[in-house]
N, C-alpha and C positions, 0 to 999 in steps of 0.2 A: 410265349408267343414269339415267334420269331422275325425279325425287323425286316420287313418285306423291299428296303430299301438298300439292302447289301448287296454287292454287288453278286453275281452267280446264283441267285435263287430265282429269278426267272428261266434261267437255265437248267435248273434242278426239277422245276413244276413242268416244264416241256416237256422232260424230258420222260418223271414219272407221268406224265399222262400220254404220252405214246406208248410205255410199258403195258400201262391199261389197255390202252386202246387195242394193243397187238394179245392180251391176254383175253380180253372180251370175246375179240376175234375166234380166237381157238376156241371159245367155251361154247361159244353159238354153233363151231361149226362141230363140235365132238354133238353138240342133240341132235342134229340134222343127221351123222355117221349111225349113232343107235339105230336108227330106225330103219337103216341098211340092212340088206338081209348079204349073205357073204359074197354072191357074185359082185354088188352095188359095192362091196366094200374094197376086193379087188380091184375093180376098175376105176375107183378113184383113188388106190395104191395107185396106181401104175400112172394116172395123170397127175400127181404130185412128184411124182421121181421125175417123169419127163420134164415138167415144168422145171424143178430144183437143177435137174440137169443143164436146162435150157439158160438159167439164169448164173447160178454156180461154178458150172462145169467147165472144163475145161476145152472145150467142142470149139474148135478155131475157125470152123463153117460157119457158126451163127456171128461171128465179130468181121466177116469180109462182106466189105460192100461193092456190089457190081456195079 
């Protein structure tokens, strides 16, 4: 059992449980994709690349504020 009073192990439980949480994520949303038939499957291809783009990318339009 590991001394729950050291220091960095709240740090390490955070942290695996946002792991979780982000793998949960995926697994719920890969049953909801099965059931896609291929148009459905494309189309939320192409709204995940946008998004990825939108947040990742390097698009210097989305970072200026008017």
């Amino acid at each position: 059992m590991t001394d729950q009073t050291k220091w960095g192990i709240h740090e390490v439980q955070t942290r695996n449980k946002a792991i979780k949480y982000r793998r949960d994520l995926v697994a719920k949303a890969m049953k909801t994709v099965i059931m896609l038939d291929e148009t459905g499957i494309t189309d939320l291809m192409i709204q995940i690349e946008a998004e990825y783009e939108r947040k990742y990318g390097n698009n210097k339009a989305d970072r200026n504020i008017l």
